[in-house]
Each structure stands twice: as structure tokens, then as C-alpha cells.
N, C-alpha and C positions, 0 to 999 in steps of 0.2 A: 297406818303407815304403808306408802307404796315403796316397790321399789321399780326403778324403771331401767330397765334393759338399754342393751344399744340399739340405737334406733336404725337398724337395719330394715331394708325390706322383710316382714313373714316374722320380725321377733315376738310382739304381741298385736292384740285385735287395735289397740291406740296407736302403733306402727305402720299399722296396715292404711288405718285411718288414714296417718299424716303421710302415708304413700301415696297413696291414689290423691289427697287435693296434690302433691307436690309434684307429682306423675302430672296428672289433669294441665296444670301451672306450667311446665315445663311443655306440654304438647300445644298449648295455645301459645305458649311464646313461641314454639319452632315455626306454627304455621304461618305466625304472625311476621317471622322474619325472612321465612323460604318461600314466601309466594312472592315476592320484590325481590329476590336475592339476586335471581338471574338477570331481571333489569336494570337492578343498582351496581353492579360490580363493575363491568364495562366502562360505566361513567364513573362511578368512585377508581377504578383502578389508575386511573392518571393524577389525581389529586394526589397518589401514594407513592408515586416516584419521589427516590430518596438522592437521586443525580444531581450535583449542584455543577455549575461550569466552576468550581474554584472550592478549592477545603476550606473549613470553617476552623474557628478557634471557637472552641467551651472553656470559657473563666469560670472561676468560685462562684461569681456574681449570678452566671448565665444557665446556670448549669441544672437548677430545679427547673428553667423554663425550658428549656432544650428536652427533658423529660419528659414534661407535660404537654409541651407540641404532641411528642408521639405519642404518649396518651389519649390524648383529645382526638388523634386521628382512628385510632382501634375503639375509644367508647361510643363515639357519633356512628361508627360505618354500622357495628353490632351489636349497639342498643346494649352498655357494659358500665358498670362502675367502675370506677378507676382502681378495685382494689384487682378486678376479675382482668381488665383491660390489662394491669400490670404482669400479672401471672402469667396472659397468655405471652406477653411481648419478654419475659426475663426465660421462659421454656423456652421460645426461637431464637433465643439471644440478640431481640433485639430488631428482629429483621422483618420487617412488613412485608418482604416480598411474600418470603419461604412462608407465614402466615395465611397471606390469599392461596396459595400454592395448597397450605394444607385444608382451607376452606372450601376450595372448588375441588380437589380429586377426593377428599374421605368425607366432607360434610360435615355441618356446624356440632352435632351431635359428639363424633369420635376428635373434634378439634378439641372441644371441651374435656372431652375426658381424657385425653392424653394430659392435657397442660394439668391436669387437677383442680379442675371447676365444676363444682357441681352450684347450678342455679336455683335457688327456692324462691316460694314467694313469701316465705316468712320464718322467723326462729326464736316465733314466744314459746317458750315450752312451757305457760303456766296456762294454756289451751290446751296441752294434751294430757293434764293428771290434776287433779281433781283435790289429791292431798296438798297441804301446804310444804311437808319435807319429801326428800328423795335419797335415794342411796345413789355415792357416788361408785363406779365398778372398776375406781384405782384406787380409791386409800381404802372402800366399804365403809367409809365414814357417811352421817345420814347429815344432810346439808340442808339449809332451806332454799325454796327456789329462786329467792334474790341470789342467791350463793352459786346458782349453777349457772355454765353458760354452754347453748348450744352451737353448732357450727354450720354451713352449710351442707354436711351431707349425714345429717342429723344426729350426729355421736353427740353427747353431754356428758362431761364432766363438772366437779366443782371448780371454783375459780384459782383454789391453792395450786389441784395439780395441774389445773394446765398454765398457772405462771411459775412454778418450777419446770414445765414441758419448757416453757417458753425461754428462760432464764438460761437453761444450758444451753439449747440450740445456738442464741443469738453470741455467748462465749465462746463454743467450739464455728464459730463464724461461719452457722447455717442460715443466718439470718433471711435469707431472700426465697427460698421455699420450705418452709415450713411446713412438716405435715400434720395430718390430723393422731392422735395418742392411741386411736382404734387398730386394735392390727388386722393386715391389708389392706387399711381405708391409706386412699393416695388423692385422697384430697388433701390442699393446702389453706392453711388458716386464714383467715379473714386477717385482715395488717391491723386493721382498726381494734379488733378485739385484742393483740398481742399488745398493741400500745398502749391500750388503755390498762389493761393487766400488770404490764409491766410497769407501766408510769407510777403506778400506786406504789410499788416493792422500792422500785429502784430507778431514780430519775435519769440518771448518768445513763443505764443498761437502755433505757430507752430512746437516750438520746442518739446512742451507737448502732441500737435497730435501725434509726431514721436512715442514719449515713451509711449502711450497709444497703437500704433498699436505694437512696439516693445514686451512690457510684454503680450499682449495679448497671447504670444506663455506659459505663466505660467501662466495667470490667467484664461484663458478659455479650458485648456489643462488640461484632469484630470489622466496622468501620469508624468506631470510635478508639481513640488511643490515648494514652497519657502522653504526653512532651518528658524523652526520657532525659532531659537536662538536669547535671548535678552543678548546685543546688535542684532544689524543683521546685518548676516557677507556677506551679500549682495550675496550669492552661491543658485541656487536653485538642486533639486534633479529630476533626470529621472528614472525614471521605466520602467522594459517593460510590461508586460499585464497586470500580477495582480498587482492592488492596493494594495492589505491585505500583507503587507509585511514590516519590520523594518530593518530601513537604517540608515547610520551614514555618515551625511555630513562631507565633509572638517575640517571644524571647530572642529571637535570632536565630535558635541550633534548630543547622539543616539534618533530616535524621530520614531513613527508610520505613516507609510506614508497616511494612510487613514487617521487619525482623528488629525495630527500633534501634537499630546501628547508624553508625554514619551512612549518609549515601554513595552507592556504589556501582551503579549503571556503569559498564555495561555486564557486569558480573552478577551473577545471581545469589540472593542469600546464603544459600549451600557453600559457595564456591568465595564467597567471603569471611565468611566462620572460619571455615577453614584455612583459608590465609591469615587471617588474622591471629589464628594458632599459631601457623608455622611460624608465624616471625617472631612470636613473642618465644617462640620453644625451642627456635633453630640453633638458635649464637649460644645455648647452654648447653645444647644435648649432642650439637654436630660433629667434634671433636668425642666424642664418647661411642659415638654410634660408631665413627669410622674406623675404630680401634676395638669395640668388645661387640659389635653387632654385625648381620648377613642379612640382608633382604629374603622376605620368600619370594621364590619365581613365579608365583603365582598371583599373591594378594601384594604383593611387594610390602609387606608390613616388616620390620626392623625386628630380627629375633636376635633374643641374646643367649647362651649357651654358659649356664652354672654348673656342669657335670657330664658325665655319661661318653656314651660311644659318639661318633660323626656323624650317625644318622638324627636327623631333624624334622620333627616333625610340627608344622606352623597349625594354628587352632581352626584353618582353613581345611584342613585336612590334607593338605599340602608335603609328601614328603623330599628332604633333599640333602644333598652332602655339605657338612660345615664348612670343611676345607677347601669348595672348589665353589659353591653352590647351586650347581646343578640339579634339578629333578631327579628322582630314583624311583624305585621303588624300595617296599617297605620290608623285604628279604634281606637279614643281614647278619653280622657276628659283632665280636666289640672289636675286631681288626678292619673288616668290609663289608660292602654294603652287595649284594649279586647283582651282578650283569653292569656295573658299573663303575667305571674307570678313572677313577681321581685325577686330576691337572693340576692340584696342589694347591697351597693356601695364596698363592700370590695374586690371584685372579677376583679378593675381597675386594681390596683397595679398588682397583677398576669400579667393580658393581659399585662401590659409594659414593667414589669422587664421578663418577656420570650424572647421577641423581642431585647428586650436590652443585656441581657444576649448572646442569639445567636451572637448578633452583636461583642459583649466583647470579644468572644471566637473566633471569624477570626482575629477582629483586632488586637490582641495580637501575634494570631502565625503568621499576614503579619506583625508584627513591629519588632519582635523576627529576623529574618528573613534577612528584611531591613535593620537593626544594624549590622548582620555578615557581612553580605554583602558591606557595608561601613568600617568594617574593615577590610574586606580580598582584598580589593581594594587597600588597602595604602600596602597589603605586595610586589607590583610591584617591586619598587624601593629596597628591601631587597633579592629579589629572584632574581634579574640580578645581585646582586653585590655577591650571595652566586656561582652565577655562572659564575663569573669572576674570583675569586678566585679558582674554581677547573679547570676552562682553565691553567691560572696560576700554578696548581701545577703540573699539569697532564701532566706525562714523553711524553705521544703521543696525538696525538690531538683526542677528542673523542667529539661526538654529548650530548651538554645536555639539547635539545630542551624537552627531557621529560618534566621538571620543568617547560618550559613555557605554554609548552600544556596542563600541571595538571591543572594549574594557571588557562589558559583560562575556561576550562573545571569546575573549582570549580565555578569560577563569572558565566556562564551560568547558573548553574542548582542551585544555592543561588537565581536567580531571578528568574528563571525560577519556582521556588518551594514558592519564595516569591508573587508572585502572582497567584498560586494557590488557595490561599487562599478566596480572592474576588473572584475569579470564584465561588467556591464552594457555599460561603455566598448569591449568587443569582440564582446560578443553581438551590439548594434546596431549596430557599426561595417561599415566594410566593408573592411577588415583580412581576417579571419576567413571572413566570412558573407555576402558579400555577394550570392551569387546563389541562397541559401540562403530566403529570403520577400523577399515583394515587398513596398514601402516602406507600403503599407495595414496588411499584419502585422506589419511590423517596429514601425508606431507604435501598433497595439492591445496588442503585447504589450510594448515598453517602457512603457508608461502606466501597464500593470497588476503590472508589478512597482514601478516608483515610487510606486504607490497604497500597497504592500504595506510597501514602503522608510521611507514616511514613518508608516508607522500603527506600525512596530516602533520608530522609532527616541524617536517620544511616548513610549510604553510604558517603555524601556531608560531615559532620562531620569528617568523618574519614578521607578523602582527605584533608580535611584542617589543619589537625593535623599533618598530612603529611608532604605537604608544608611547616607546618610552625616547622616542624625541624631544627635544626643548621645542614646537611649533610656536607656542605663544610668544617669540620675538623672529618668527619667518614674517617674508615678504604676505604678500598676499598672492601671488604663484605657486611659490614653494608652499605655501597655506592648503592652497588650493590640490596641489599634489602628494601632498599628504594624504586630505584627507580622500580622496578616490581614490585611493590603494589600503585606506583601511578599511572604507567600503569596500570594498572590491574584496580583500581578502577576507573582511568578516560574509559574506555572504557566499565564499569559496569552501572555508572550512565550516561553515553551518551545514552546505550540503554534503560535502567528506562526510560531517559527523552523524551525518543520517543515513548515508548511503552504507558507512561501517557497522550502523546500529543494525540496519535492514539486514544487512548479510550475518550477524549472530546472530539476532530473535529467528531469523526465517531458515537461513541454510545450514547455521549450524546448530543453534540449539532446538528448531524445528522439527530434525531432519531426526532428532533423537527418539529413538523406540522403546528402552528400556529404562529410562527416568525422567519426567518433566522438570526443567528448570526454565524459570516463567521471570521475566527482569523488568525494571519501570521500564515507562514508557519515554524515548526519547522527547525532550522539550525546548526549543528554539529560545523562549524567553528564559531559560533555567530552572533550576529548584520553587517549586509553587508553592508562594508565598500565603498562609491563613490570613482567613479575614474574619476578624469577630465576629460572631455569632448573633445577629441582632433579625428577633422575634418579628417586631414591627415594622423592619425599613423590608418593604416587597421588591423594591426595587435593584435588580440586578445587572453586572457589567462583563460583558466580555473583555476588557480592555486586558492587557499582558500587567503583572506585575511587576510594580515599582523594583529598578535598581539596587538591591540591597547592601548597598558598600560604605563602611563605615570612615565621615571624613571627619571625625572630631565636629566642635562647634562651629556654627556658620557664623558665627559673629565674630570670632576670632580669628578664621580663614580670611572672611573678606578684609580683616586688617592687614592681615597678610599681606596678602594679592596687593592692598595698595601701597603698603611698603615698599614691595619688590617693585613694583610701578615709578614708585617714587624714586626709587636706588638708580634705575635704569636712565629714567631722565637724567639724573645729575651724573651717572657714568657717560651717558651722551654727549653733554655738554661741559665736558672735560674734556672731553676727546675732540669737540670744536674748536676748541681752545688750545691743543694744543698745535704744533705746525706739523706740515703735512709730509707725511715721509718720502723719501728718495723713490725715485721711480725704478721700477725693477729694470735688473740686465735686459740688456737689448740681446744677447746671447742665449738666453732663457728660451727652453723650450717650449714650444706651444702646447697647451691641454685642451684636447678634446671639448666638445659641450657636455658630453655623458659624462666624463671623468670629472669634469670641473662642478655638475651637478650630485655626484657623488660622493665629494669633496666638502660640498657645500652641506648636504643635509647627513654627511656623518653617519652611514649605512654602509654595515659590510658588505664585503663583496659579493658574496653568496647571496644575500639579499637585492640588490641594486643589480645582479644580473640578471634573476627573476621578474624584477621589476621592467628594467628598462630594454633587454634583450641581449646576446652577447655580442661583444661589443670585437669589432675588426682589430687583430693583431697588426 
């Protein structure tokens, strides 16, 4: 009976043996892949671009092959089975860049043993012992060699313990790097051997291995994401480089691909957490704070005072007087605090109704805002049925994509302008930023974004008043005038909206030294719509994504449309019918052309002087 060691390098002279072919093994494969390496990369590195012009959707359906692309692209470049392939792409999480990245500055050698690969050219162990049983060196139980299984960095155990190794791993949900049961050995197991181990024990526990190594391609992949819609529509989202960007799954729900929240441009993930707090924390704690709370003057953090003398001191290291809240020092009695002079307790109120106040004043113009925008979203369904109806009347066929494009165009810069707001509230605040510019630049460049705030928000106003004309029974002038003033304005506040984006990403959150906050990227056609994920179609499209505005069914729209079509004729020809009215006073004073065209398309005034110019008293 033998008993066989861990098959480390130097254990016994049959160690040494299967070292040197597997050393030998190992130096022919390097040469074999490092003497082309230098002239294959260059050309394989563009085949590995992961940049799509548009995000993908991963379905249930899609989602093994979406794996296996990037599979197939790490086995073919480095001559790798897909178990070895997987390992190295689940240690980079994923990333083929940072992969070549770690190929070309450490070399194929220390890429391998990082990720824990170690490459043999074989793992019969009934070629390196002679006896037919073995001693196993975790239970010391004596196995036969059917019984034992080796691994690639030559450790063997019996098959019991390492499907109990295997069995806990995969329940404390380490399923996806598995190491080897030798200690110090940071190799990881062969997938194949755990499944086949496991599949005998327990078929369920294996079938949850699969799916453990399966999501690993979204859960460890940080431009893969889940769709965080509740329900879950079980679709995940692909990206190409940048993260900082807002996508719209299949499902409909538009969501930030870095922080899985709603989307929030022009505010940065940080900076919408955080609001997002306050509002839900304000209307229960605000009355509480203003009555048993003191800001510190330093961290401005909300301290509350259950005891003791008026000296205070915040976890900032911050000390100051309760009654007045002043800074001090930490010199004091339980009557006073030295060298500093109380103003008494009336001076609380102030410090919180300011903060409060500030607060009041964003969240009202982000709630103002939120509410149009909620109603200018239900005009979807009225503005395809106002534009059925002039397909319908119109002798020749004519484009009336204006109106959708106004539409899209109004919903962008309504949110886009709606969360402005929260930007603002912590750019300027001193939350955030406060030792970030001095209060000279903090009120040059708040001014000039509110200069910016309010010139977009005229503009978004007047497009929506626009829109929300009755046009499908104008003349064909007034038709006509319509729509080149919603052209006109939707290509006015597209560049507003970029010209406001440029001035945060670059002057202000640019310009910052002590914290990066990094926000998607502004987009003219809006939130970028996924496109399923399909392995086989190579064929790709620049074109902008489809309109996503929900108008109910088209088959019972265009009944619609021809009801109201049909209504109108018979309201016409009633009106032929009936006799014609008195002619107006001859005393009647005359109206303008402007005022009478004002009159006619129902635009207030604020609008129609924008439009038309002002007009002579």
C-alpha cells in the first residue's frame, strides 16, 4: 500500500517526476504562444472591443450565449478551455480590456497565476503510483484510484471530500471561484469536476452551481446590470465603456446604469441619494429638528443635546455653544464656556429656518416641474390621435413627425430642467462643496446657472402650449405656423439643454478638486433605448431610438381619430344649415393682425409675444 503526498513540487521522487513533464508541458506551451503573441495582439485587439453604438438587452433566452461570445473570444486569442477561459474572465470581472492590459505589462505566466490556473497536460494519477489504493490526506481514509480525483495543480483527494469541499462552497454562494482543499494551493477547481461530483450527491445543488456560474456573467460584470424593475422582468442591460449613462430596458423602466435609480442627469449619483433621502426624511424630522436640534458650524450636521452643560461638542471634532451656536473653544465650567460670549438662544431658529428655507425653495421648483412633466406625458396618446386625423384629411401624404419630435423634445428638457434643481441645492450647498469655492464663486456661478434655469424653463413653457394646441382642425397657415415654432423651439431648447449640461460637467463639476462627481452623458434623442441582444444579426444601426410614448392600442385610436373625423363633419354641416348670423357692429373696434392671430390660435400672452414680437401700444 502507498500512500501519496500532496503533489507539490520536491514532495516525493513521483512528484518530482510529474513536475518536470508538467514544468516541460507548460514551457512548450509558453513558447508556443509567446513567440506570435507580439504579432497577434495588435490584430486580435480590435476584434475585442466591447463598444457598441447602442446598449443591448440580455433575456433568459440569450443570456448562456451572451456568455459564451465572451468565452469564445478569451479561448480562441489564448489557446484556453472554457473552464480556464471562464476563471480568467470571472477574476477581471468580466473585462477583456483590463485582461489584455494584464497580458501585455505582467505576461501570460503571472496572468495565470493570479486568476488561479495552473495549466497541465494531464491528471491520470493511476501513471504516477503503481499501487491500485491510495491514502486520502483529509479523511486518511485508504481509497481506490477510481475513488480519487486529481486537479490541475496536482493536489488529490478522494471524491467524498472534495464533494463535501464542493457542497458547502456552492451553499455559502462561493460557487464561482472555488479553491483547491490544499492549504495555500489558490488554484481553482476544474467546473467540470465539481459538477460531475456534485451531480451524483445532489442534482438540485448542481443545478444551482450552473446558475451561480451562469449570472456570474451580470453579477461580477460591471457593464452588465440587471433591469431593477419591480416586478423583475428578468432582462438584464449591456453597456459599452462608460458606465455613467441612462438606459431603458425592454420592459419600459428608464433607470441610471451606474447607481440603478431613476434617471437623473444632470445630478450625479451622490447628489441624488442624497436627495432622495432628504425628501423622503424631511416632512417627518423637520419640525423636530427645528425645536430639539443645532446645526454644527462646521459639518452642519443636526445635533441634539439629552444632558449636560452648553458646551457641544459634534463627532467632527467641532466644538460650540447650544444656546447661541457659535464655535468656541473646548475651555469651560457647567455655567461658561472661556473667551466666549453668549447671544442667547434666539439665534436657533435663524440657523434652521435658513437651511430649511434654502431646502423649500428647490424643492418646490423640482415638484413644480415633476407635476408638468407628469402631465405632459399623458399628452402621448392625444398627439398621435391629433395626428391621425391630419394624415386623414391631407389631400397628399406629408411628414408630421414634427409633433412627435416636439413631444419628445418637451419630456427631455421638463426632466432635464426638473432635476436641475437638486443639482443646484448641493452644488451650492455646503453639504457637498463647501470648501470647494469661496462664497464670491459660489454666488457667480449659482446666478449663472439660474440665469440659464430660467431662460430654459420660458422656452419648455411655450413648446408645451404648443403641443398642446387643437392644430388638427387649423387652416393650413395657421398649420403651417405652428409647426415652425415648434421646430424652432424644439431645436432652441435642445441647444439651452446642452449648453446647461456643458456648463455643469465642465465649469462646475469639472473645476472640482476634492471629489469627482462624473453624470451621464447629455443625449438629444433621450434615454437610450436596449436592443435585444442577437448573437447572429452583425448588422448594425446608427439610427436614433424609436419614440417611446405609450398611446394605448392603434386599432382603437384610429377608430378614434375617425369618429372625431366623423363628429366634425356632421358638426360642419349643421352649421351650414343653420342661417347666418348678424353682422357685427359697425362701431366695433378694429383688431390688429397680431391680436386677431392670437385670438385665433389661443396662446398666451407671454407666449405669442415671444413668438410674434412685441407688439405697438
Amino acid at each position: 500500500m502507498v500512500k501519496i503526498q500532496e503533489m507539490n513540487m520536491g514532495s516525493s521522487s513521483g512528484s518530482e517526476e510529474n513536475s518536470v513533464r508538467s514544468s516541460s508541458t507548460a514551457v512548450a506551451l509558453e513558447s508556443e504562444i509567446s513567440s506570435d503573441l507580439e504579432e497577434v495582439y495588435h490584430d486580435s485587439l480590435i476584434s475585442f472591443q466591447t463598444a457598441a453604438p447602442y446598449c443591448k438587452a440580455i433575456t433568459k433566452n440569450n443570456l448562456l450565449a451572451a456568455q459564451r461570445e465572451e468565452l469564445r473570444r478569451v479561448m480562441d486569442f489564448l489557446i484556453l478551455n472554457e473552464h480556464h477561459a471562464r476563471t480568467l474572465l470571472i477574476h477581471h470581472c468580466w473585462d477583456i480590456d483590463k485582461l489584455l492590459n494584464t497580458l501585455v505589462d505582467k505576461g501570460k505566466n503571472k496572468l495565470f497565476s493570479e486568476a488561479g490556473i495552473f495549466v497541465v497536460g494531464s491528471r491520470n494519477i493511476s501513471s504516477l503510483v503503481s499501487s491500485p489504493t491510495v491514502t486520502c490526506n483529509i479523511c486518511m481514509e485508504d481509497c481506490s484510484i477510481n475513488e480519487v480525483t486529481m486537479m490541475d495543480c496536482g493536489h488529490s483527494f478522494c471524491n467524498k471530500c472534495w464533494t463535501q469541499h464542493f457542497t458547502i462552497k456552492i451553499t455559502e454562494g462561493q460557487s464561482r471561484r472555488i479553491r483547491c482543499m490544499a492549504h495555500g494551493c489558490d488554484t481553482i477547481c476544474d467546473e467540470a469536476i465539481i459538477r460531475n461530483l456534485v451531480r451524483a450527491k445532489n442534482l438540485d445543488l448542481a443545478e444551482r452551481f450552473d446558475k451561480f456560474l451562469l449570472e456570474s456573467y451580470i453579477e461580477d460584470n460591471k457593464r452588465v446590470k440587471w433591469c431593477p424593475s419591480v416586478p423583475h422582468c428578468g432582462n438584464a442591460i449591456r453597456v459599452g465603456a462608460d458606465e455613467y449613462c441612462e438606459v431603458e430596458c425592454l420592459c419600459g423602466l428608464q433607470f441610471c446604469f451606474r447607481c440603478s435609480m431613476e434617471v437623473h442627469s444632470p445630478c450625479s449619483c451622490l447628489m441624488w441619494k442624497l436627495w432622495t433621502q432628504k425628501c423622503q426624511d424631511e416632512s417627518k424630522t423637520i419640525s423636530w429638528i427645528s425645536s430639539n436640534a443645532m446645526p454644527c458650524p462646521k459639518c452642519h450636521r443636526a445635533i441634539a443635546r439629552d444632558g449636560g452643560c452648553d458646551l457641544m461638542r459634534c463627532i467632527c471634532g467641532q466644538t460650540f455653544c447650544w444656546l447661541c451656536g457659535e464655535a468656541t473653544g473646548f475651555a469651560h465650567t457647567w455655567y461658561n464656556i472661556d473667551g466666549h460670549k453668549c447671544a442667547g438662544k434666539e439665534k436657533i431658529a435663524p440657523h434652521v429656518m435658513k437651511d430649511l428655507s434654502r431646502y423649500m425653495h428647490h424643492y418646490d421648483h423640482y415638484m413644480a416641474q415633476k407635476r408638468s412633466y407628469t402631465l405632459e406625458v399623458k399628452l402621448g396618446e392625444a398627439l398621435q390621435m391629433k395626428v391621425l386625423i391630419l394624415e386623414r384629411n391631407a389631400s397628399t401624404r406629408q411628414d408630421f413627425s414634427w409633433a412627435i419630435n416636439g413631444l419628445r423634445m418637451l419630456l427631455l428638457s421638463r426632466r432635464f430642467l426638473a432635476y436641475s434643481y437638486p443639482f443646484a441645492y448641493y452644488m451650492f450647498g455646503d453639504s457637498l462643496f463647501k470648501d470647494e469655492m469661496t462664497n464670491a464663486e459660489k454666488a457667480q456661478k449659482q446666478n449663472q446657472l439660474e440665469v440659464q434655469q430660467r431662460r430654459l424653463q420660458g422656452n419648455v413653457d411655450i413648446l408645451s402650449n404648443l403641443i398642446q394646441e387643437q392644430f388638427q382642425w387649423y387652416s393650413t397657415e395657421k398649420l403651417i405656423f405652428i409647426r415652425m415654432n415648434v421646430i424652432k423651439f424644439s431645436e432652441l431648447i435642445d441647444a439651452q439643454c446642452k449648453q446647461m449640461h456643458q456648463l455643469i460637467e465642465s465649469d462646475f463639476l469639472g473645476s472640482l478638486k476634492m471629489e469627482i462627481h462624473n453624470i451621464a452623458p447629455y443625449n438629444s434623442n433621450g434615454v437610450e433605448r436596449a436592443v435585444e441582444l442577437s448573437l447572429w444579426d452583425s448588422v448594425t444601426t446608427d439610427s436614433a431610438p424609436p419614440l417611446n410614448i405609450t398611446i394605448g392600442d392603434s386599432d382603437s385610436l384610429k377608430e378614434r381619430a375617425d369618429n372625431e373625423l366623423e363628429r366634425r363633419r356632421v358638426e360642419v354641416q349643421n352649421n351650414q344649415r343653420q342661417p347666418p348670423s348678424a353682422p357685427a357692429a359697425l362701431g366695433r373696434k378694429r383688431i390688429s393682425s397680431k391680436r386677431l392671430l392670437k385670438k385665433l390660435l389661443k396662446i398666451p400672452s407671454s407666449v405669442s409675444t415671444c413668438i410674434l414680437g412685441k407688439e405697438k401700444k
